[in-house]
C-alpha positions in Angstrom: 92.5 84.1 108.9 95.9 84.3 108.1 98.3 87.3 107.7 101.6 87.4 105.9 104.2 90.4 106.4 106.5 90.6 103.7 109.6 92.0 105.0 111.9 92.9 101.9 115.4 94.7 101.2 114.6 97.8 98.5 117.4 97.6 95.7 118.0 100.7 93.2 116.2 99.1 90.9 112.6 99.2 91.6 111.3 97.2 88.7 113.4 94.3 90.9 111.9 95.5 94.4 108.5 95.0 92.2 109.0 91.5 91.0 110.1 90.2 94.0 107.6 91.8 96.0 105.0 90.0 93.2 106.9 86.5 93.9 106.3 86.8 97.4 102.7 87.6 97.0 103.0 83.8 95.1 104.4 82.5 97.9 102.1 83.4 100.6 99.2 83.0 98.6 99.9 79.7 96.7 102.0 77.8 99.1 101.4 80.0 102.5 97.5 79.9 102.7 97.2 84.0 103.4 94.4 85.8 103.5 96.0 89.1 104.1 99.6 90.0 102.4 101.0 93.3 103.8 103.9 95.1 102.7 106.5 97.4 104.7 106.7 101.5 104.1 107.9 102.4 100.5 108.5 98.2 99.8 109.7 99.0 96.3 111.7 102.4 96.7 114.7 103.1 98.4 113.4 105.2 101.5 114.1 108.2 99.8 113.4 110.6 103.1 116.7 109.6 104.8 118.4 112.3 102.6 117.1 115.5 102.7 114.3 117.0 99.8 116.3 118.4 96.8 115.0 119.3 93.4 111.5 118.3 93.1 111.2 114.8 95.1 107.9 114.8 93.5 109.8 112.9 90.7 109.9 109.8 92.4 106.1 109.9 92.9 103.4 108.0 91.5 99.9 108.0 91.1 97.3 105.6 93.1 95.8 104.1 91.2 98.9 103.6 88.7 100.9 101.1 87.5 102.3 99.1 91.1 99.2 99.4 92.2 97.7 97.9 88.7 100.3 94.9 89.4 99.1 94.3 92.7 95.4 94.5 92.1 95.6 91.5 89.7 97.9 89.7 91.8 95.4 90.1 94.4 92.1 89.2 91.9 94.3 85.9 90.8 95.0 84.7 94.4 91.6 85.7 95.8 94.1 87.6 98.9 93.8 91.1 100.2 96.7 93.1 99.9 97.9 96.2 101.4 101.5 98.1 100.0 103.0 101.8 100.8 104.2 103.7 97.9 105.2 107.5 97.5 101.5 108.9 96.0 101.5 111.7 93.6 98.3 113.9 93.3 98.4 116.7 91.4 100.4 119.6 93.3 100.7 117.4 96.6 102.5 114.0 97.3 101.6 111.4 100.5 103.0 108.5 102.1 100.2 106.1 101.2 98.7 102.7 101.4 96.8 101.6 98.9 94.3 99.0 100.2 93.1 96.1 97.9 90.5 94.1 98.4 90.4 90.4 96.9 88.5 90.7 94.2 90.9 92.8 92.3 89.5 96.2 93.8 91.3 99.1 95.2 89.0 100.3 97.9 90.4 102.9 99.2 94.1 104.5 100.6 95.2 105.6 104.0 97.5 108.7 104.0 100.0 109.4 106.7 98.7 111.6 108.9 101.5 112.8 110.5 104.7 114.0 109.3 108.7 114.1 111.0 111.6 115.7 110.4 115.1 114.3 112.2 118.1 113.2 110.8 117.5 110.2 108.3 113.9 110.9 108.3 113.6 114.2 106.6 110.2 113.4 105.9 108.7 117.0 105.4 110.4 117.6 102.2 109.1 114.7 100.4 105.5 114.2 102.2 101.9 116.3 102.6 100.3 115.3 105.8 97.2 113.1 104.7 93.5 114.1 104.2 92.1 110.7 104.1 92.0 110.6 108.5 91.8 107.3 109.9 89.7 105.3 108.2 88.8 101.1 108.4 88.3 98.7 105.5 85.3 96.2 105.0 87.6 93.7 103.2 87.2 89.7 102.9 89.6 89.4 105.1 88.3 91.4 107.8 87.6 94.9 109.4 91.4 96.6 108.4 92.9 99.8 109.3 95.7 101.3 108.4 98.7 103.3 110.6 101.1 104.0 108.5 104.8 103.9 111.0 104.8 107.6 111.8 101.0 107.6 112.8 100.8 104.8 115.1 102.8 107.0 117.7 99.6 108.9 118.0 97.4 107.4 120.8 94.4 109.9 119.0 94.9 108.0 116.0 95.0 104.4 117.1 91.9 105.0 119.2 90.3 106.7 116.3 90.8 103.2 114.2 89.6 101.1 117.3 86.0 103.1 117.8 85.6 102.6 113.6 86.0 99.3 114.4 88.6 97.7 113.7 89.8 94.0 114.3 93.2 94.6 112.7 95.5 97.7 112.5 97.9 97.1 110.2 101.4 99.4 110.2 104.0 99.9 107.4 106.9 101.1 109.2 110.0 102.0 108.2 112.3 101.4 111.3 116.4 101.4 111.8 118.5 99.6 113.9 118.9 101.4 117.1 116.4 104.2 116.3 114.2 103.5 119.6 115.5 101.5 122.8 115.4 97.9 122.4 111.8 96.0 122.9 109.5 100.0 122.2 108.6 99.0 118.6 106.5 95.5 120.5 105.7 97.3 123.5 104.2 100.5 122.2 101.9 98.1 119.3 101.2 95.4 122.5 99.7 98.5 124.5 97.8 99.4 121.5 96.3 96.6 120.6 95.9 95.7 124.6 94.1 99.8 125.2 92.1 99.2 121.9 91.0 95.9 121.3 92.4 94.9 118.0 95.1 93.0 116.3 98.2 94.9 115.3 100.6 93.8 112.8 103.7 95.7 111.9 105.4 95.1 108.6 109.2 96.8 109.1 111.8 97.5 106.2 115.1 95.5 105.7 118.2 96.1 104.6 121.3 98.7 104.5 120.8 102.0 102.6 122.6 104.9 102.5 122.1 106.7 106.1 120.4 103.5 107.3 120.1 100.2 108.2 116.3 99.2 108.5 116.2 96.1 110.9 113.3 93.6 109.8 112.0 92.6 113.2 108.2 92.6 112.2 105.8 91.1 114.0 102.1 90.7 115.4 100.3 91.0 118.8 97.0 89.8 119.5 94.3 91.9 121.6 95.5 90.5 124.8 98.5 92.4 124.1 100.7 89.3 123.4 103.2 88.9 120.4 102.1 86.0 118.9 104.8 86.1 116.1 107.8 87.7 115.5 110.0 87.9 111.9 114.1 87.7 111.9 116.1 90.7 112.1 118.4 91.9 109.4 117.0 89.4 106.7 114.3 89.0 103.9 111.4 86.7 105.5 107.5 86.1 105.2 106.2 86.1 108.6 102.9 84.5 109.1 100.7 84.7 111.5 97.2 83.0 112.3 94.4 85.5 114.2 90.6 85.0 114.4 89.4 88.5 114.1 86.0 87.7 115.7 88.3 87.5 119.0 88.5 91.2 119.6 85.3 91.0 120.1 85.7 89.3 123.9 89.0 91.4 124.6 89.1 94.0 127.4 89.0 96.8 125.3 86.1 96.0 123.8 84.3 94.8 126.5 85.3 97.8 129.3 87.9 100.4 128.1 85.9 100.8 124.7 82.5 100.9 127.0 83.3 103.0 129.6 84.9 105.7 127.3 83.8 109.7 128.0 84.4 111.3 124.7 82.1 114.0 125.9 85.0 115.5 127.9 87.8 115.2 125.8 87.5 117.9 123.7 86.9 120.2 126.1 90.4 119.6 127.7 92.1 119.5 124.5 90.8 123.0 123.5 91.8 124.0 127.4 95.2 122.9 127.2 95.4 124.4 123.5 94.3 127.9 125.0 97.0 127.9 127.7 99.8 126.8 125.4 98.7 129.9 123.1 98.3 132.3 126.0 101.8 131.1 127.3 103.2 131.8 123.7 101.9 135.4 123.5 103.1 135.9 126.9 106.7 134.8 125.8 106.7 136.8 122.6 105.7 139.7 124.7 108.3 139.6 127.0 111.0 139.0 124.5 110.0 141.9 122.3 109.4 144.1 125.8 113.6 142.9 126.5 114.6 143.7 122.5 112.8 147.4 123.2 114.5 148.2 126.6 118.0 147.2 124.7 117.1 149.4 121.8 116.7 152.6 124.2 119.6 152.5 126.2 
């Protein structure tokens, strides 16, 4: 099976950012032989986060399904490819980062919503985003057993482990990362561990391209199960990066065959809520003590 990333700038104008991301699903179809087309975090927008929320951001929203995600389902249905893309979903009161997944017969079959949601500078996500409802969930496409972590997510060990025991063979990631944001070589190395820890592969598709607060490096790329990147896009420039994977591999990695096996989830909970208890007990404790300090002031 064969995977292609399509790592594009985003332009003001989105009916551009749309056509071009169209012309590249051409390409890897028609003359690159993929299976699978993915597309980076908010491909046809101007990452709208890196200011903060003013107005309604809502605005800029669009429905799922609506008219990108009309475009792409027929591109898909023409080229007989699965095709994931990220846009900014409006749903009545709420919006989400999303990926609507496609499958290749023309079908949306479902959409992953980002989980969870940051606030720093140039990614003042909160104001735009609702954390998703949709949880973690993997794809029966042509192409394969799919899940989706959409770049905030995949920091979340729960939630990469969560798409590994729904098993999936391929976790895919629109991310929306800048140059310098993370010390060089973390992007590979925390998607290596994962797919190494859960037994998939893991294929991140990365903006490109100089906005207004930031410049989004490129720099995608694709590890196998093993833990090995097995290819690896150009930074700083517009690129299709392919990559070849049997899926029926994961099957025989080390995950699956011992970390997966010998798993406890029995106990996990319990800790979780244990450690969850503390931390409240030490926050009442600390409340307590600052409002016994504000009292004794008072009375003097």
């Amino acid at each position: 099976m064969r995977i292609a990333l399509v790592q594009q700038h985003a332009s003001n104008d989105k009916s551009d950012n749309i056509a071009r991301g169209l012309a590249a699903v051409d390409a890897a179809a028609a003359a690159g032989g993929a299976n699978l087309i993915v597309f980076a975090e908010l491909a046809f927008d101007r990452f709208y986060p890196q200011r903060p929320a003013a107005g309604d951001p809502h605005r800029y929203a669009e429905t799922v399904p609506g008219p990108v995600t009309e475009a792409f389902t027929e591109r898909a249905r023409r080229h007989g490819v699965v095709i994931v893309i990220n846009v900014y979903e409006r749903d009545g009161a709420h919006a989400y980062d999303c990926s609507p997944v496609i499958d290749a017969d023309g079908r949306l079959i479902g959409r992953t919503r980002m989980v969870h949601i940051t606030d720093y500078a140039c990614f003042h996500e909160q104001g735009y985003y609702t954390p998703g409802d949709t949880g973690a969930p993997v794809y029966d496409t042509k192409a394969g057993r799919i899940g989706v972590a959409i770049c905030y997510d995949r920091h979340y060990p729960e939630y990469m482990r969560a798409l590994a025991v729904a098993g999936a063979d391929l976790v895919v990631v629109p991310q929306a990362g800048a140059v310098g944001e993370w010390p060089v070589g973390l992007y590979e190395a925390e998607m290596r561990v994962a797919a190494f820890q859960n037994g998939y592969y893991t294929a991140l598709c990365n903006r490109v391209g100089e906005e207004e607060c930031l410049t989004f490096a490129g720099e995608s790329f694709v590890c196998s199960p093993e833990g090995d990147v097995i290819a690896l896009a150009p930074a700083l420039q517009d690129a299709i990066l392919y990559a070849d994977v049997d899926l029926a591999s994961a099957s025989k990695s080390h995950a699956r065959r011992l970390f997966l096996r010998d798993r406890r989830p029995e106990l996990y909970a319990a800790w979780i809520e244990s450690t969850a208890k503390r931390s409240a007990a030490n926050e009442v404790a600390a409340n307590e003590t600052a409002s016994n300090k504000t009292a004794a002031k008072a009375s003097r």
